[in-house]
VEXLO-385369 format. One record per residue (C-alpha): residue in three letters; x, y, z. Coordinates in steps of 0.001 Angstrom, whole numbers, padded with zeros to 6 digits, always signed. Example, Ala and Ser with C-alpha at 12.3 -4.5 7.8 and 13.67 -1.06 7.14 Angstrom:
BEGIN
+-----+---------+---------+---------+
!   r !       X !       Y !       Z !
+-----+---------+---------+---------+
! ALA ! +012300 ! -004500 ! +007800 !
! SER ! +013670 ! -001060 ! +007140 !
+-----+---------+---------+---------+
END
This chain:
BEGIN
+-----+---------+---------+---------+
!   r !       X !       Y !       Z !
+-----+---------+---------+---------+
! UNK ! +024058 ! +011887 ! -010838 !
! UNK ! +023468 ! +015160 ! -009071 !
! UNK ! +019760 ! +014943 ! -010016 !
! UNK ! +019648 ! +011242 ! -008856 !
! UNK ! +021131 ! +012246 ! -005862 !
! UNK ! +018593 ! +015576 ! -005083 !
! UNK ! +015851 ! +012729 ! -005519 !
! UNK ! +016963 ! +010494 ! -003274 !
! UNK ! +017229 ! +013883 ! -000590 !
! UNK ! +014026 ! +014767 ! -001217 !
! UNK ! +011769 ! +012132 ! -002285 !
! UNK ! +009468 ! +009609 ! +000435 !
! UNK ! +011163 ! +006390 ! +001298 !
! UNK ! +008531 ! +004172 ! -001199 !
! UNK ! +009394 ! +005896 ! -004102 !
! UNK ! +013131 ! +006285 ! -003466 !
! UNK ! +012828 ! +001905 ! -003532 !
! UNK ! +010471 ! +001993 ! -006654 !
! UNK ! +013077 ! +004629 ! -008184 !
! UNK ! +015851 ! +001787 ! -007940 !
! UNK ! +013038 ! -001124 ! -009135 !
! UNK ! +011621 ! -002670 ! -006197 !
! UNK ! +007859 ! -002809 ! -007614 !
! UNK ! +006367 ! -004450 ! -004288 !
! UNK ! +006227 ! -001626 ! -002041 !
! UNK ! +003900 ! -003350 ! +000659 !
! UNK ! +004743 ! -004090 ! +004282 !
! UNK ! +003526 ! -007672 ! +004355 !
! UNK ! +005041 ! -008549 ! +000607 !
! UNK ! +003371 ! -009926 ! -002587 !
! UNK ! +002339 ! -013010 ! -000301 !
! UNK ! -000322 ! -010893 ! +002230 !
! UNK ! -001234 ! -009110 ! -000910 !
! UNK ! -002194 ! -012254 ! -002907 !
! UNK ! -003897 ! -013584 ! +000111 !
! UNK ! -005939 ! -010045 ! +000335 !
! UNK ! -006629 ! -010372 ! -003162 !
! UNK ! -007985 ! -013978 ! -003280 !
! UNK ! -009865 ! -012905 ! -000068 !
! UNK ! -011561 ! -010036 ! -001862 !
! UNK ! -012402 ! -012140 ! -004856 !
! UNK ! -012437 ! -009959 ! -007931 !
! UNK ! -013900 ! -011386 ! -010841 !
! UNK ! -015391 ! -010413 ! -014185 !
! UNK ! -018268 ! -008415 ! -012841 !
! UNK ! -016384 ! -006322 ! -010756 !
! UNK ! -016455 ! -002364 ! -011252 !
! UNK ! -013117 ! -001935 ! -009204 !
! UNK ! -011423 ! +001218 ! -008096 !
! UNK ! -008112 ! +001427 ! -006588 !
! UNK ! -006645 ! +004141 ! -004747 !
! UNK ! -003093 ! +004811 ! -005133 !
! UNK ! -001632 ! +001770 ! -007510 !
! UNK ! +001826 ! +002536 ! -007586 !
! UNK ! +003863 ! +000613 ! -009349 !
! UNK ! +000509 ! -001808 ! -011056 !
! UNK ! +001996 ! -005072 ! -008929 !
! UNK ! -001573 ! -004938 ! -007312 !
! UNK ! -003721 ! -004218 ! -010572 !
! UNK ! -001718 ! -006866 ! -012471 !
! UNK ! -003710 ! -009442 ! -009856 !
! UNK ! -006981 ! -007271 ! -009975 !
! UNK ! -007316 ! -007156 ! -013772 !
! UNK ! -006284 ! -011015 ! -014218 !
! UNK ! -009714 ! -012173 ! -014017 !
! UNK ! -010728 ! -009359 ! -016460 !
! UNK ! -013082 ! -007206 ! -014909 !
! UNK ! -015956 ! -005043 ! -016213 !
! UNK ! -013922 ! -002066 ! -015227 !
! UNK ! -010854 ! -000933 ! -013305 !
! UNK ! -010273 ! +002894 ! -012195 !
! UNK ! -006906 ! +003988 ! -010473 !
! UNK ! -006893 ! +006713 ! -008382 !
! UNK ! -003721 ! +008274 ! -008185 !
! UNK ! -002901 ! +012196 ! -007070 !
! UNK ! +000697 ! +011968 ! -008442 !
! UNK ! +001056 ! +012984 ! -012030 !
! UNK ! +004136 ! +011292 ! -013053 !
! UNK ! +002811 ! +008053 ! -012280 !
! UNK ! +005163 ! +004723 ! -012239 !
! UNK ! +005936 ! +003570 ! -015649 !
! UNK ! +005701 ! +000300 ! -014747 !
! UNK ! +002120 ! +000863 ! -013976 !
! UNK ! +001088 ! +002219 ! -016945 !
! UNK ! +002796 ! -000857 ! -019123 !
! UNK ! +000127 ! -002835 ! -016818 !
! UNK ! -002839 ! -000890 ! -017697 !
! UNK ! -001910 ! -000446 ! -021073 !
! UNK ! -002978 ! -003933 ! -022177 !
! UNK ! -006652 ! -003334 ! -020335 !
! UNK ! -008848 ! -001625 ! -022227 !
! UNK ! -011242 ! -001571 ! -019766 !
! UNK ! -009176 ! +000020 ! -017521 !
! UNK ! -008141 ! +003526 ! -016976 !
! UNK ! -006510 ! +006385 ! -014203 !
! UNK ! -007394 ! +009151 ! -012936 !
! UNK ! -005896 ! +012230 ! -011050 !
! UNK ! -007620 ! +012284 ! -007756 !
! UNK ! -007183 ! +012162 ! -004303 !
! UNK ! -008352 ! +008611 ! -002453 !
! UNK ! -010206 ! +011158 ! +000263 !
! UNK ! -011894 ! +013203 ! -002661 !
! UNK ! -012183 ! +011212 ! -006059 !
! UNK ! -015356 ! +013030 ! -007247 !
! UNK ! -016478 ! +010110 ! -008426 !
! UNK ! -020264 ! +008727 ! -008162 !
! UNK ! -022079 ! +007320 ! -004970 !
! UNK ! -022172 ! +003396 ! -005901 !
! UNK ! -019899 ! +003123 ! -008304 !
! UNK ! -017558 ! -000246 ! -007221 !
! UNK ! -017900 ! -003493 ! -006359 !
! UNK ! -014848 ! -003410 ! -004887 !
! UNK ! -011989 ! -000776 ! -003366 !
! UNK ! -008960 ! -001540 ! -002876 !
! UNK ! -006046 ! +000260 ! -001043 !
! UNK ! -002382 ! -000073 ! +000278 !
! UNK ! +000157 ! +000806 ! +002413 !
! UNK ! -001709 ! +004178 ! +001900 !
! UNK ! -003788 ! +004992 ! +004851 !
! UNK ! -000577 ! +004282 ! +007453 !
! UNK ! +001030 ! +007543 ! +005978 !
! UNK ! -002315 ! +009806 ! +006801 !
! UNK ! -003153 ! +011729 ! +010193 !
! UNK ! -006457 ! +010036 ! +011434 !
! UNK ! -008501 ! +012520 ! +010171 !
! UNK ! -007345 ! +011786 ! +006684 !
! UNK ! -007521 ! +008045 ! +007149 !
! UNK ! -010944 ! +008760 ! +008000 !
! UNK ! -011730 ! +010727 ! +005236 !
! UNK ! -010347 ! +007945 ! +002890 !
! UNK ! -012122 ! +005236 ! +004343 !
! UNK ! -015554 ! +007122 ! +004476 !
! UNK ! -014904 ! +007753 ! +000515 !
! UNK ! -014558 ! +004188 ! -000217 !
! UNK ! -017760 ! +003212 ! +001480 !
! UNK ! -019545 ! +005435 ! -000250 !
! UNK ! -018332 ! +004116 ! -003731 !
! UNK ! -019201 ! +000800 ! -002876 !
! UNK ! -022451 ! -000556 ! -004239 !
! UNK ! -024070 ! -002409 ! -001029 !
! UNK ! -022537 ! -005591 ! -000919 !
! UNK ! -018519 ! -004476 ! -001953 !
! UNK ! -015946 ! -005350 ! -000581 !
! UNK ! -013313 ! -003036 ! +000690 !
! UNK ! -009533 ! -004480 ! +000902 !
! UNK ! -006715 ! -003000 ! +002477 !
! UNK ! -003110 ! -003619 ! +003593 !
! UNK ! -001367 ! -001273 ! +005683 !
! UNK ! +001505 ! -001463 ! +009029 !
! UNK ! +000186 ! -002642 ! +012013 !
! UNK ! +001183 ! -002426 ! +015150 !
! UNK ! +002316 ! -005474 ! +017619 !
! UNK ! +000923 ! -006223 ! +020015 !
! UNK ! -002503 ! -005768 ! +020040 !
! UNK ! -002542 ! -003972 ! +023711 !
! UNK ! +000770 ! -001594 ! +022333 !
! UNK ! +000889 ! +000995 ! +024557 !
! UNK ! +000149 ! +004140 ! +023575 !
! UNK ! +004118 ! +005702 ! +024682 !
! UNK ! +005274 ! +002902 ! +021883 !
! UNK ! +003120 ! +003727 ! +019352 !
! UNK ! +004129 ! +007082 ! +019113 !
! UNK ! +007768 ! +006564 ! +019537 !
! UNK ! +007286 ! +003575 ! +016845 !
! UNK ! +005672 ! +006307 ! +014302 !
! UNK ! +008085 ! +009137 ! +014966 !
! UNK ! +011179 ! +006360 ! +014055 !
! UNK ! +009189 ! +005473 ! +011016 !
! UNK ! +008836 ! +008857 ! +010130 !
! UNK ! +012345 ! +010060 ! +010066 !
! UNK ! +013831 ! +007193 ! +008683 !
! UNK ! +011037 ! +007008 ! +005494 !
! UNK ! +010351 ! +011181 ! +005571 !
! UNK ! +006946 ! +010811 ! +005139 !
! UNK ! +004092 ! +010696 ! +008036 !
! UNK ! +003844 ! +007315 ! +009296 !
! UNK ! +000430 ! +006312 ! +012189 !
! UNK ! +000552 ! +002472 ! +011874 !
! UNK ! -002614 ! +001450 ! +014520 !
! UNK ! -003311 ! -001726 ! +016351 !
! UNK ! -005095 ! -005094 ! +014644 !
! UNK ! -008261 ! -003766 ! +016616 !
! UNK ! -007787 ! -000017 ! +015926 !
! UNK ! -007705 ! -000716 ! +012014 !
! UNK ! -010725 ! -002755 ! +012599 !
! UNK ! -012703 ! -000345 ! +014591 !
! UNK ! -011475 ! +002540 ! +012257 !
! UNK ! -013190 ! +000998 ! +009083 !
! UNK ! -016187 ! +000178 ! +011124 !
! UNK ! -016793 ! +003192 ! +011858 !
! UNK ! -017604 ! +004080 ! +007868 !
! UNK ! -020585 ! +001422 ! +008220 !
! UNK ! -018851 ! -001304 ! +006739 !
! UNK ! -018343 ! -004718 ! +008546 !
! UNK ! -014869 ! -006224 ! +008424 !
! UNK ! -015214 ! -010162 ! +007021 !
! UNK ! -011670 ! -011079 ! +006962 !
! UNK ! -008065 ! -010618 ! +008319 !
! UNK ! -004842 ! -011690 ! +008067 !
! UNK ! -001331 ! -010642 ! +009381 !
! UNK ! +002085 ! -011077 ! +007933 !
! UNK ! +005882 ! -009909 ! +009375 !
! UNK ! +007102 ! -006528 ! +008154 !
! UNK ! +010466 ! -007784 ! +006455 !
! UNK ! +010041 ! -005165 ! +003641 !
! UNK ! +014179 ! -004656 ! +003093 !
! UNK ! +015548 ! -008375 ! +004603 !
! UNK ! +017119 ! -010083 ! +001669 !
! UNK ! +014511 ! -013232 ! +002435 !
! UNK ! +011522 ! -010940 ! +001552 !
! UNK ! +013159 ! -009226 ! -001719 !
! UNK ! +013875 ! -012178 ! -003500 !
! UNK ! +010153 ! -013626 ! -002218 !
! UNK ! +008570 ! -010284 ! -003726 !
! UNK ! +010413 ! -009057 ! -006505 !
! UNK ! +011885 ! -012827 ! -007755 !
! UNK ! +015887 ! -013648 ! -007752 !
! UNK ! +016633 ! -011597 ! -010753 !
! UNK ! +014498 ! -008672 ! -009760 !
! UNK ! +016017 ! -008907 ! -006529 !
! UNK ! +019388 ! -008481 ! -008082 !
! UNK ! +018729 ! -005940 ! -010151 !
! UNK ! +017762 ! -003864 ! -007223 !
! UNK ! +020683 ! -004819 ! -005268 !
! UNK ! +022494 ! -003842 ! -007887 !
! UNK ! +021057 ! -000594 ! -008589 !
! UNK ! +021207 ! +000256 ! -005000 !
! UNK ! +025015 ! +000006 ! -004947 !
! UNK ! +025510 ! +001793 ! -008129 !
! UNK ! +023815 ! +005466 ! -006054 !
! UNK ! +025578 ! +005799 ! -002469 !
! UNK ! +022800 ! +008332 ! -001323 !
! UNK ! +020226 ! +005698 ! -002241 !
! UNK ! +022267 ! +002768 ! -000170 !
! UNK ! +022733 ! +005013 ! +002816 !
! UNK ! +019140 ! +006137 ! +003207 !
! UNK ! +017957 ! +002118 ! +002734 !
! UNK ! +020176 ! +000954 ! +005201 !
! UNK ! +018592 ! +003807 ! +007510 !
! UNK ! +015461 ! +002421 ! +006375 !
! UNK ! +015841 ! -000811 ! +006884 !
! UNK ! +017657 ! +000087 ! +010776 !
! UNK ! +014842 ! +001490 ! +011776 !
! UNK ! +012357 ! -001635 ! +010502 !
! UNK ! +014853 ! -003645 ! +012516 !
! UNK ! +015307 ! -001882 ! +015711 !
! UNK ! +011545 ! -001682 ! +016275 !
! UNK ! +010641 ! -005224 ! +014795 !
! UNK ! +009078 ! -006356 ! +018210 !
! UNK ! +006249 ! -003903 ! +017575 !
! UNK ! +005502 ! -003693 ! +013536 !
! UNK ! +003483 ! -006511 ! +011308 !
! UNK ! +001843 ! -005844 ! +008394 !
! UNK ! -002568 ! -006559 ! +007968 !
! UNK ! -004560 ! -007140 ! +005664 !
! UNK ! -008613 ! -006591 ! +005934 !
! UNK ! -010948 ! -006935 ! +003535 !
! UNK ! -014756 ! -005581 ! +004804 !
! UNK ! -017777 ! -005457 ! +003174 !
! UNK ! -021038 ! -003002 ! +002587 !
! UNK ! -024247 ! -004127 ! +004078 !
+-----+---------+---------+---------+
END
């Protein structure tokens, strides 16, 4: 228990939930995610690369349609076991110890790039440095996908924002810059690639609606369930899920999928 317990202290907010088994860690649930991923389109001659999988919810939808190649991208050595039960049954796909803003990898080498809830937990400089890495693995014509925390609404003033961010920041103890609809547009623009499509969801990442929606009713209980078996784990969800509440008027969750010229 005491080790449970230092984790829960120490670890960010995401992984404390995918400690307990919540596998959709995403701020518009597995419904925005489907929609991004139907937007993007993967198919069978798709060379895709995804930063930061997580828990493999996301690559279970990616490698469905079986394509020529799937690379993770993931800086965090003890990787989610669920993820890894994913990829196992892929041979064509593989991971790789990288960071998203540095993954050494070749100029051209995707058809698509996906990333999310990844970029809201970087400075700007860093979410620029991520974004300019996936344009330059994309063949011309890829598609880049992403779903991150938005901000509401779209004219949020700027003394909000940062109040908004500094909330989210204690309560998930991890850096968190959600922007604007427009300012995630601009901001992948800015790498030279053209944003095709967008869509928006409610952040309801810890209501009792979304879990069951996301993680089904018996995954749902199981988490519940694990969650009141480890008091330091309840107590710093609820704080979580206070602070998701109390600034609810100002957070959504987008989706954006943009594409190389």
């Amino acid at each position: 228990m005491s080790d449970q317990t230092d984790d829960v202290k120490r670890l960010q907010g995401h992984w404390v939930l995918a400690k307990l088994g919540k596998r959709v860690l995403r701020p518009g649930g597995i419904e925005l995610t489907r929609r991004l991923v139907d937007a993007a389109a993967p198919g069978p001659s798709d060379r895709i690369v995804e930063f930061g999988p997580g828990t493999g919810r996301t690559a279970e939808l990616l490698l469905a349609p079986g394509p020529a190649s799937y690379l993770g991208v993931d800086p965090n050595q003890n990787v989610a076991s669920q993820l890894l039960s994913v990829l196992k049954n892929s041979p064509q796909a593989r991971l790789i110890d990288a960071s998203a803003a540095e993954t050494g990898l070749p100029d051209g080498d995707a058809t698509l790039v996906r990333g999310e809830a990844m970029l809201t937990m970087q400075p700007e400089h860093t979410k620029r440095k991520i974004i300019a890495e996936a344009a330059r693995l994309l063949a011309p014509g890829g598609r880049y996908a992403v779903h991150e925390l938005s901000l509401t609404p779209d004219d949020c003033p700027d003394e909000v924002a940062t109040e908004v961010s500094h909330a989210l920041s204690r309560g998930i103890k991890v850096g968190t810059r959600p922007l604007t609809a427009p300012d995630w547009a601009a901001l992948i623009e800015e790498a030279g690639l053209v944003v095709e499509w967008s869509s928006t969801n409610p952040m309801r990442l810890l209501e009792p609606s979304r879990l069951i929606a996301d993680e089904g009713l018996f995954g749902a209980a199981r988490f519940a369930f694990n969650v009141a078996r480890h008091p330091q784990a309840r107590a710093r969800i609820l704080t979580m899920r206070a602070t998701f509440r109390a600034h609810a008027d100002h957070l959504a969750a987008i989706a954006l999928v943009a594409r190389k010229p």
